[in-house]
C-alpha positions in Angstrom: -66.5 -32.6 -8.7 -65.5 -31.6 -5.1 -62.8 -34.0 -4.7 -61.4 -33.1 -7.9 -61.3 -29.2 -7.9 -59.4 -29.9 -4.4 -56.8 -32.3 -5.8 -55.9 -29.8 -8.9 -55.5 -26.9 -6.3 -53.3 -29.4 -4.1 -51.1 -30.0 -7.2 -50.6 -26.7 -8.1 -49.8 -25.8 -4.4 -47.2 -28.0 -4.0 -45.7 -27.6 -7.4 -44.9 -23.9 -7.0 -41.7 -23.5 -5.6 -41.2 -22.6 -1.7 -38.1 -19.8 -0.8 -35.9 -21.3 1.2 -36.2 -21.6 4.9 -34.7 -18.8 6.6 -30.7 -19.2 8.2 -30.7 -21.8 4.6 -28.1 -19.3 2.5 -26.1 -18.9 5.8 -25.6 -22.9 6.3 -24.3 -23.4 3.3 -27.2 -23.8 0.6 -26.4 -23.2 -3.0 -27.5 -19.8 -4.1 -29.4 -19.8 -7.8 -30.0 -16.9 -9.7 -32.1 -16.5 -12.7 -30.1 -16.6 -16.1 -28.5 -13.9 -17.2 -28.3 -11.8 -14.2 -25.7 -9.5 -14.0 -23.1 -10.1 -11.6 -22.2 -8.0 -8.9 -20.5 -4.6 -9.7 -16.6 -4.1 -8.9 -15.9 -1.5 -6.8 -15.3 1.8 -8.5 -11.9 3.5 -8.3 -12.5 6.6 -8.3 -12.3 6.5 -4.3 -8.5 5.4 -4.1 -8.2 7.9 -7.2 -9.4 10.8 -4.5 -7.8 9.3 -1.6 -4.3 9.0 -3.7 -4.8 12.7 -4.5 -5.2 13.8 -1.5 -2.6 12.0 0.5 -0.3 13.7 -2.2 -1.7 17.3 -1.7 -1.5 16.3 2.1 2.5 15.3 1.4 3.2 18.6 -0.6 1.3 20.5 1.8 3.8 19.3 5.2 7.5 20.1 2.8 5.9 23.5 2.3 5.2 23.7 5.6 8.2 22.0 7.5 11.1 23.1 4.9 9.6 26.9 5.9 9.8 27.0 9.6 12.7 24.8 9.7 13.7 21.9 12.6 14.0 23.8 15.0 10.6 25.3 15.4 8.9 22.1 14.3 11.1 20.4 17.2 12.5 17.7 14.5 15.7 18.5 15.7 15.3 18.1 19.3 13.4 15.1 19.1 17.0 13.7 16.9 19.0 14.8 19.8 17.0 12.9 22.0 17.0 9.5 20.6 20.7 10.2 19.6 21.2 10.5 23.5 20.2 7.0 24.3 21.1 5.0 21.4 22.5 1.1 22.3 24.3 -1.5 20.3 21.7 -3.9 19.3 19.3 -1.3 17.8 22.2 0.5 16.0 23.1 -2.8 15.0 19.6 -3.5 13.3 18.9 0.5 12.0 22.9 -0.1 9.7 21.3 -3.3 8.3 18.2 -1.6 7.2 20.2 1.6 5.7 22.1 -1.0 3.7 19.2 -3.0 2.8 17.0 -0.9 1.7 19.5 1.6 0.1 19.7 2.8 -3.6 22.1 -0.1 -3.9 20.3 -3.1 -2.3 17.2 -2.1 -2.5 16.4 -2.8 -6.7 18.0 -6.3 -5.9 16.2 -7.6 -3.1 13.0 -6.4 -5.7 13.9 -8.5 -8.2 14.8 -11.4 -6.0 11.4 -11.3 -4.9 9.8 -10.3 -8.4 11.9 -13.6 -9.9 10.7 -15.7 -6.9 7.3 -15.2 -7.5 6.9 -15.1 -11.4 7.8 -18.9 -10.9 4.3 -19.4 -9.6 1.9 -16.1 -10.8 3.7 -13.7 -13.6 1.2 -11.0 -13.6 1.3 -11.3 -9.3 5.4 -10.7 -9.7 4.7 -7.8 -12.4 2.6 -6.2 -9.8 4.6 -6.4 -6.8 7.2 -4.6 -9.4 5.5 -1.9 -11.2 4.1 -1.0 -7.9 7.0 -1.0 -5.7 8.9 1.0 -8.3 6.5 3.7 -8.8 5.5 4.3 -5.0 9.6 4.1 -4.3 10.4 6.5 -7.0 7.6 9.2 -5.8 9.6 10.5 -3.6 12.0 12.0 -6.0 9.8 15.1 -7.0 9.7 16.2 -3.1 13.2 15.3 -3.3 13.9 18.4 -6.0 11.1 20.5 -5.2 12.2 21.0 -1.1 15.9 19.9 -1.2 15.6 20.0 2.3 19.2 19.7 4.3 20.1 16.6 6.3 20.1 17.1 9.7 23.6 18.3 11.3 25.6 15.8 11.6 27.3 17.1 14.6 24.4 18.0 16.6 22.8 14.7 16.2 25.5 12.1 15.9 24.7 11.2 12.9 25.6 7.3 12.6 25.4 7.5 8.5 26.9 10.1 6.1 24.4 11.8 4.1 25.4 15.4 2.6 22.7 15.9 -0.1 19.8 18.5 0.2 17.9 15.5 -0.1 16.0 14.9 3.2 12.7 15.1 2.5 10.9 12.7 2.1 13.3 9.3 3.0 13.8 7.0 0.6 14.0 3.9 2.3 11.0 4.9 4.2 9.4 5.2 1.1 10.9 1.9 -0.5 9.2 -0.3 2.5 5.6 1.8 2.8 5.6 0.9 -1.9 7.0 -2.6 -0.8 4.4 -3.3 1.4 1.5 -2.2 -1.0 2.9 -4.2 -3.7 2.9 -7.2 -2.0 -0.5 -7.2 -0.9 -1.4 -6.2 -4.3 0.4 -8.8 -5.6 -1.4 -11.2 -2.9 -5.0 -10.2 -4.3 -3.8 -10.5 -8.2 -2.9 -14.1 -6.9 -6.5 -14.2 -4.7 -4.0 -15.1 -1.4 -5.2 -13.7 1.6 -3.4 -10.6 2.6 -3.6 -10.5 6.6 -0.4 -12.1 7.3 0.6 -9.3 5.0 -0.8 -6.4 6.6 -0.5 -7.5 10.2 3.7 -8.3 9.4 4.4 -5.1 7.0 2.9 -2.3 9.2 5.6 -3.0 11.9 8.2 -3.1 9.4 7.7 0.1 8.0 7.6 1.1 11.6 10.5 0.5 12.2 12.2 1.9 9.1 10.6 5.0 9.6 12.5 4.7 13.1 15.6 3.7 11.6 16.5 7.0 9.9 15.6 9.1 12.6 17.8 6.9 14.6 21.0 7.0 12.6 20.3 10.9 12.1 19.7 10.2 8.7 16.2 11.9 8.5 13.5 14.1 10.5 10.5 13.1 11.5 8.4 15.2 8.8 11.1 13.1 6.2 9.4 9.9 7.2 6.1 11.0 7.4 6.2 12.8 4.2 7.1 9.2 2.4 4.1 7.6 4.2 2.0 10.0 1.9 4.2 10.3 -0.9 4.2 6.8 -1.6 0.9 6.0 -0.2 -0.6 8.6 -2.6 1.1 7.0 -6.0 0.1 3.9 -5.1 -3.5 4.8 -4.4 -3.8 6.5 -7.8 -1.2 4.3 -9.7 -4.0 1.3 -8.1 -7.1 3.4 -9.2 -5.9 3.7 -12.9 -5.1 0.2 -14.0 -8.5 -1.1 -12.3 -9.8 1.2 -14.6 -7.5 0.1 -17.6 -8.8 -3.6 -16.5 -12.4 -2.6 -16.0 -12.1 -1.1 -19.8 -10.0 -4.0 -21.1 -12.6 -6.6 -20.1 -15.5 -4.8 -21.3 -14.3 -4.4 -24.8 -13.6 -8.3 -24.6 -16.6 -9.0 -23.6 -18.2 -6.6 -26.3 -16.3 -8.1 -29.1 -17.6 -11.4 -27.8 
């Protein structure tokens, strides 16, 4: 009776299932989950939504600001006259080809180069990289009209390009790389590609646009950073409101289902 009370408690013992050792997930072994358990929740937009907001608030905040004291009290202009003073061949060289690149000429072509490129492989990655780059590019047009701020003098700074409008603030091709760059890595994650080699080549580039227009005495330096949030902003919230368009698409889908 002994013997057999010990042999149905030894069968039940080793029938009930052990947890895994511990390090066992981290090594590679397979992860089970009871049926039907929800899977894990997406990331909510409403913090990009705030974010987006707030870089543009930021944005209108420094034309109010900068259009009211003026260049010369903010030291914009000085700081033109200085890089004017030193400028070399090379670097002008490189600053023209980025003022014709990225101009209001060039720029919608080399997009939809890229766009056509890429809808070979991943439509919906190349309609990204588009609708985002657009919009974020195109932001920039409200400060545009709101501030008209002037150009900087030509004659006082040497200016290497000619620009004439009341249009200054915020630059345009500044704003064109910072919406170029958060397409593509946008695009990247619609594709699932990692977006490093993304981040860690577009940050410099946008750099050195930003530098560009300051160097041909295109721009000031609260132009450039004014696109940074202009653009930055739209994205954000442009980013936050289809994930929510997505979020609402697939639950009706799977509703329906």
């Amino acid at each position: 009776m002994t013997t057999t009370a010990h042999s149905t408690t030894s069968t039940a013992t080793s029938s009930t299932p052990r947890p895994p050792a511990p390090g066992a997930q981290e090594r590679g072994a397979t992860r089970f989950e009871a049926p039907g358990t929800p899977a894990a929740p997406t990331r909510h937009p409403g913090g990009a939504l705030i974010a987006g907001t707030g870089l543009l608030g930021g944005g209108a905040a420094l034309g109010a600001v900068i259009t009211t004291a003026g260049p010369t009290r903010t030291g914009e202009l000085h700081l033109d006259q200085v890089i004017a003073a030193d400028r070399v061949a090379p670097l002008t060289s490189l600053a023209h080809l980025i003022d014709i690149g990225l101009g209001p000429h060039l720029a919608p072509v080399l997009l939809v180069v890229l766009c056509a490129a890429i809808a070979l492989k991943n439509r919906w990655a190349a309609a990204t990289l588009g609708l985002i780059t657009i919009t974020g590019w195109l932001s920039v047009a409200i400060g545009k009209v709101l501030y008209a701020r002037p150009r900087p003098p030509a004659q006082l700074v040497h200016a290497l390009v000619h620009e004439t409008k009341p249009d200054s603030f915020p630059s345009g091709h500044t704003a064109f790389a910072v919406a170029l760059l958060a397409g593509t890595i946008l695009a990247l994650k619609v594709a699932h590609h990692s977006t490093r080699w993304a981040w860690a080549l577009g940050i410099p580039a946008v750099l050195v646009v930003a530098a560009s227009r300051l160097y041909l005495g295109a721009h000031y330096l609260g132009d450039v950073v004014g696109s940074y949030l202009f653009a930055g902003g739209t994205v954000l919230i442009l980013g936050a409101v289809l994930s929510l368009a997505r979020t609402r698409v697939l639950a009706r889908a799977s509703t329906q289902s």
